[in-house]
BAVEX-84029 format. One record per residue (C-alpha): residue number from 1; residue in one letter; x, y, z. Coordinates in nm, 3 decimals, decimal comma, always signed. Layout:
REM residues N
seq | type | xx | yy | zz
NUM | A | X | Y | Z
...
This chain:
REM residues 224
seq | type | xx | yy | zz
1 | X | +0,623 | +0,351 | -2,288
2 | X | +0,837 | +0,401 | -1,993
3 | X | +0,821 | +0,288 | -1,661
4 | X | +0,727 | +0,584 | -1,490
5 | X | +0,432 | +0,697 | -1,813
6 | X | +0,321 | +0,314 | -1,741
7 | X | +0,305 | +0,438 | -1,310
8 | X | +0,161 | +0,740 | -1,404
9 | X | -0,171 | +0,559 | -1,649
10 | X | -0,152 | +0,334 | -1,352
11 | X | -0,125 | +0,584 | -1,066
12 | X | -0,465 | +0,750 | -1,293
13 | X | -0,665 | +0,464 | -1,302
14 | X | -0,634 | +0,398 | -0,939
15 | X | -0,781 | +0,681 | -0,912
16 | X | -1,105 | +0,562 | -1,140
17 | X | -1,085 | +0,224 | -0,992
18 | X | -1,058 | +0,375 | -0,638
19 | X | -1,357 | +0,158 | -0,563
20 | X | -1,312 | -0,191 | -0,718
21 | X | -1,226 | -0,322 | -0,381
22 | X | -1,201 | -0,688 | -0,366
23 | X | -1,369 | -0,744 | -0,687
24 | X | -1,247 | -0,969 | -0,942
25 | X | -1,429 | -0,825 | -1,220
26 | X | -1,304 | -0,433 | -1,166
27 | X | -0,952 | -0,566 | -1,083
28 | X | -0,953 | -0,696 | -1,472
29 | X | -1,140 | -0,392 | -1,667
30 | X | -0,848 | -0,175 | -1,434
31 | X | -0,545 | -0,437 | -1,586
32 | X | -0,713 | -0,416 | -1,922
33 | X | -0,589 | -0,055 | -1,953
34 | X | -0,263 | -0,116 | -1,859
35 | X | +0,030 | -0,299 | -2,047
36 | X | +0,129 | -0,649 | -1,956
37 | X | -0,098 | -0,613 | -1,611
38 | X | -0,286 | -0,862 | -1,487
39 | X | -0,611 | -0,824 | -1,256
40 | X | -0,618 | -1,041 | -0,971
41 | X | -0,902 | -1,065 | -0,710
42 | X | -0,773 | -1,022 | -0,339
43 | X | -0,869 | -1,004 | +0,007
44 | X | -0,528 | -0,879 | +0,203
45 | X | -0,763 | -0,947 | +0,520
46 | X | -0,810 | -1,339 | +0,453
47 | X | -0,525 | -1,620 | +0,470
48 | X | -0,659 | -1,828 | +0,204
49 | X | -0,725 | -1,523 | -0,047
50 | X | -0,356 | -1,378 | +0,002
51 | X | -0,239 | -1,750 | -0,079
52 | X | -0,469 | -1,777 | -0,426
53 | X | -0,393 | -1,470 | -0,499
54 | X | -0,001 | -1,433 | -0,482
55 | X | +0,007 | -1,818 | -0,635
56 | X | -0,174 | -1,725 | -0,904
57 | X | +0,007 | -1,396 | -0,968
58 | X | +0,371 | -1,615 | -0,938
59 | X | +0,247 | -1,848 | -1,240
60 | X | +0,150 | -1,550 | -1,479
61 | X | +0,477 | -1,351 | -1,388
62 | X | +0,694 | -1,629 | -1,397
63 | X | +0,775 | -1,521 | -1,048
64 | X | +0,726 | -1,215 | -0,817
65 | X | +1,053 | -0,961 | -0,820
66 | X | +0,946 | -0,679 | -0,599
67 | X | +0,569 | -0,656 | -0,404
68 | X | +0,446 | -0,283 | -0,311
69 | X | +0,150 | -0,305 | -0,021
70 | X | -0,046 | -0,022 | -0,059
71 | X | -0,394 | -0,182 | +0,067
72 | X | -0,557 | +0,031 | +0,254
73 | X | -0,901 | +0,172 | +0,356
74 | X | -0,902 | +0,534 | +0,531
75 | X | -1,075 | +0,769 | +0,771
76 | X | -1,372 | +0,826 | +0,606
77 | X | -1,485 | +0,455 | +0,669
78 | X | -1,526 | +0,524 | +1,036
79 | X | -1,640 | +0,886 | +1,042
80 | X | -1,719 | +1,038 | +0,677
81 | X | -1,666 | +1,405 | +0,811
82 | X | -1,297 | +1,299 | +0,968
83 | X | -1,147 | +1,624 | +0,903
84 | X | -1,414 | +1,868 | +0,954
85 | X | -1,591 | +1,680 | +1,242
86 | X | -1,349 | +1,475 | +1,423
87 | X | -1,484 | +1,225 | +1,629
88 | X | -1,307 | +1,024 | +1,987
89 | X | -1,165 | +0,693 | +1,990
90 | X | -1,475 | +0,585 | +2,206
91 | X | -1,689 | +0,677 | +1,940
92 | X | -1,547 | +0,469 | +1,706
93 | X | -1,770 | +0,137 | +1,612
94 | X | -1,541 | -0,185 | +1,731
95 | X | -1,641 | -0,299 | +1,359
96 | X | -1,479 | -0,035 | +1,177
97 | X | -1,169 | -0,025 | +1,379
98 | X | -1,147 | -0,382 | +1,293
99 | X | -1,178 | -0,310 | +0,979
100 | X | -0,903 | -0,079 | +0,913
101 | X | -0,636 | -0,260 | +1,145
102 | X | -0,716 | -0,625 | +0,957
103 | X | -0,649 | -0,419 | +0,590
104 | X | -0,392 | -0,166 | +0,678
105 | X | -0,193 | -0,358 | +0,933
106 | X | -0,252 | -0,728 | +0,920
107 | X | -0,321 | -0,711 | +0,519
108 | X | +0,062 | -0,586 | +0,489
109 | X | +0,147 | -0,877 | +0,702
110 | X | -0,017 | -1,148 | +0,543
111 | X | +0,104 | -1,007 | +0,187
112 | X | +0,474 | -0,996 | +0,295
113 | X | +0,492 | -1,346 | +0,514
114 | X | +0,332 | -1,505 | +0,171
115 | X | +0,589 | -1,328 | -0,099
116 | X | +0,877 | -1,329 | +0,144
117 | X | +0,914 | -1,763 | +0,149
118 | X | +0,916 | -1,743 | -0,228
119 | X | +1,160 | -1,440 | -0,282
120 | X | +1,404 | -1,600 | -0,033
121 | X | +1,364 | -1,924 | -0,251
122 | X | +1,401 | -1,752 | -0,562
123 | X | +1,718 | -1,581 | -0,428
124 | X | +1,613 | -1,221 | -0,321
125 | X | +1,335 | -0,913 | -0,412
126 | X | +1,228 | -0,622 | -0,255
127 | X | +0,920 | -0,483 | -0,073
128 | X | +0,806 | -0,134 | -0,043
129 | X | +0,530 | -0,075 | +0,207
130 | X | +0,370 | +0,232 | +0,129
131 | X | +0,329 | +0,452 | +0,505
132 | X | +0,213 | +0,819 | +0,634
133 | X | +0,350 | +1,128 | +0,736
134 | X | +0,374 | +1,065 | +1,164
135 | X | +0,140 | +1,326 | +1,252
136 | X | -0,095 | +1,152 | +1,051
137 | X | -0,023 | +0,829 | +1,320
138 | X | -0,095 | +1,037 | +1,635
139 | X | -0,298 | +1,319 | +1,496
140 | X | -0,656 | +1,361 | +1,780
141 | X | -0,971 | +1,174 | +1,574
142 | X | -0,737 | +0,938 | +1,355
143 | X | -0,869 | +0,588 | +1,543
144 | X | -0,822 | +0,361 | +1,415
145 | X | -0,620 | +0,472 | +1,066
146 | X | -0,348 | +0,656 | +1,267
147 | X | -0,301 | +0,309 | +1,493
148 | X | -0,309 | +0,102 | +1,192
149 | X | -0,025 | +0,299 | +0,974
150 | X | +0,178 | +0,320 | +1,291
151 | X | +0,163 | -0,048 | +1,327
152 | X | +0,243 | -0,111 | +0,964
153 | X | +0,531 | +0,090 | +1,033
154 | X | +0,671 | -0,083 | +1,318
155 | X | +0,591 | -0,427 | +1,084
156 | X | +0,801 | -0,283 | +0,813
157 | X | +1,126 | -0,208 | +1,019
158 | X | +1,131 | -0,559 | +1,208
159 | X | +1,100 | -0,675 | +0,850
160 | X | +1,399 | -0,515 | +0,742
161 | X | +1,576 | -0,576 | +1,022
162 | X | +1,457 | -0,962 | +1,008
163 | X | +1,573 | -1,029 | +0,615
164 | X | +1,924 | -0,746 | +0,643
165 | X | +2,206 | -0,972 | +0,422
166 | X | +1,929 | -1,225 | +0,334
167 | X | +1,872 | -1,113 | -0,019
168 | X | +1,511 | -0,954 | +0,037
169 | X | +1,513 | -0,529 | +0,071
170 | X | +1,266 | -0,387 | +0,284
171 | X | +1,139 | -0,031 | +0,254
172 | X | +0,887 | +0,220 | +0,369
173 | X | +0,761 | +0,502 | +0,123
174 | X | +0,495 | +0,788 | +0,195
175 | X | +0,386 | +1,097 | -0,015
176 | X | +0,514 | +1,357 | +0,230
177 | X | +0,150 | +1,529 | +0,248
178 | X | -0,214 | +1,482 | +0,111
179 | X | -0,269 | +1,297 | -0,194
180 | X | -0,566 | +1,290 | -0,412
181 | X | -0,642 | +0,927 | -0,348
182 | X | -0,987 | +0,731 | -0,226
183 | X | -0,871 | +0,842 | +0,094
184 | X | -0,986 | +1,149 | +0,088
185 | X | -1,328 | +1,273 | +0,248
186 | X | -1,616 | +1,416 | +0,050
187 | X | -1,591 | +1,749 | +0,175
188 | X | -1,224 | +1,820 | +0,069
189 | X | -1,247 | +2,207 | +0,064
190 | X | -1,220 | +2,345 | -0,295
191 | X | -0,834 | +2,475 | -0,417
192 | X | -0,631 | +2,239 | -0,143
193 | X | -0,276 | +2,173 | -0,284
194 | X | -0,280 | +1,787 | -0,343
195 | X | -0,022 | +1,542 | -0,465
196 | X | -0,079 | +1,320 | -0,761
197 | X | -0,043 | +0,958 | -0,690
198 | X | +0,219 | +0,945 | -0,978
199 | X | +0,507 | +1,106 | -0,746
200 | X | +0,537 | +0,769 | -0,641
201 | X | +0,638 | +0,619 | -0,911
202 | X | +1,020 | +0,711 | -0,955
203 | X | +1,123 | +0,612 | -0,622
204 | X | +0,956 | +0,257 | -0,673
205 | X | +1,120 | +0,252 | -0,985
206 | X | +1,452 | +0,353 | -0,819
207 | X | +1,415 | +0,057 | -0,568
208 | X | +1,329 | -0,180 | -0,760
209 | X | +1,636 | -0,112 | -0,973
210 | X | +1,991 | -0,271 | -0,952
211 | X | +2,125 | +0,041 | -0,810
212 | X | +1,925 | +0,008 | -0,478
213 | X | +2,036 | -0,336 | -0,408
214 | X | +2,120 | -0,444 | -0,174
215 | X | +2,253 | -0,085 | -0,034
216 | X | +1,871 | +0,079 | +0,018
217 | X | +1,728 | -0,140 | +0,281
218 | X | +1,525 | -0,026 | +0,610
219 | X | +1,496 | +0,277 | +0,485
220 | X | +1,223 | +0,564 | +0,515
221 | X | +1,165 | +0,792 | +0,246
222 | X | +0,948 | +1,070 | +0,084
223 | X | +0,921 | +1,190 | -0,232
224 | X | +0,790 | +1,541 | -0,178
């Protein structure tokens, strides 16, 4: 199977598994389907589960070549109705907005800072942190997901800058528009033109090859 068949079973099951979480046990049954993959329980929010986790993920791999962050939890986890019923940043609850920030901001921080010491030992890798479209970061009713994207942003061009000539590529990579991904509300009108998660997969392939490296690095690109 190629690598882009095995991103596009993979891009698929996301989609099944859109709601394993942090679970262990749905993490597995998701790996089981793909070959060579291995399920392992995280929690990008927590110190101490981002350590287990990439540790345990370097010993079965022999070693960690390229990470992609792609955590994330969306819109609807704040206000269900986001894009038919918008709501103001005052209305958001101080708990969700939490929430999203720790996964979608700190969560690519934690992920990096832990890979990054072991790449730079191991002689070099690359990252790919997986962004939005900027309207989607300033767009009226998008507290706190707009915020946190932004942020992750900002993170992933300090990173680049930070590791240029030190053997570790840092990119950012969005869809260019909607994609049919957890993300999405309930009340996603019938017929809307979405993207499948699987036009991701030949740029990550592309950076992740020898042809991107070390020239691709701090760059922002789309797909679509």
């Amino acid at each position: 199977m190629s690598r882009y068949a095995e991103f596009k079973r993979a891009a698929a099951l996301e989609r099944t598994f859109r709601n394993c979480g942090r679970s262990a046990a749905q993490a597995a049954a998701a790996a089981a389907e793909l070959p060579g993959a291995a399920g392992i329980e995280l929690d990008v929010r927590e110190e101490s589960s981002v350590a287990r986790a990439v540790d345990q993920a370097w010993s079965r791999l022999g070693g960690i070549d390229m990470l992609v962050n792609n955590a994330g939890i969306g819109m609807h986890t704040v206000n269900p109705r986001f894009t038919t019923h918008p709501q103001g940043f005052w209305e958001v609850p101080p708990a969700g907005f939490r929430a999203v920030i720790e996964t979608n901001l700190t969560g690519y921080f934690l992920v990096a800072r832990e890979v990054t010491s072991r790449m730079l030992a191991g002689g070099g890798g690359r990252i790919v942190n997986i962004s939005v479209s900027h309207s989607t970061m300033h767009r009226a009713g998008f507290v706190p997901y707009g915020p946190s994207r932004a942020g992750s942003e900002a993170l992933s061009r300090i990173m680049a800058a930070d590791l240029r000539d030190a053997g570790v590529t840092v990119n950012l990579l969005l869809p260019g528009r909607a994609t049919a991904t957890g993300m999405l509300p309930d009340d996603v009108p019938a017929g809307r033109d979405l993207l499948e998660p699987a036009v991701m997969g030949p740029p990550i392939v592309l950076l992740a090859s020898t042809e991107a490296w070390p020239s691709l690095c701090g760059l922002r690109q789309s797909p679509s």
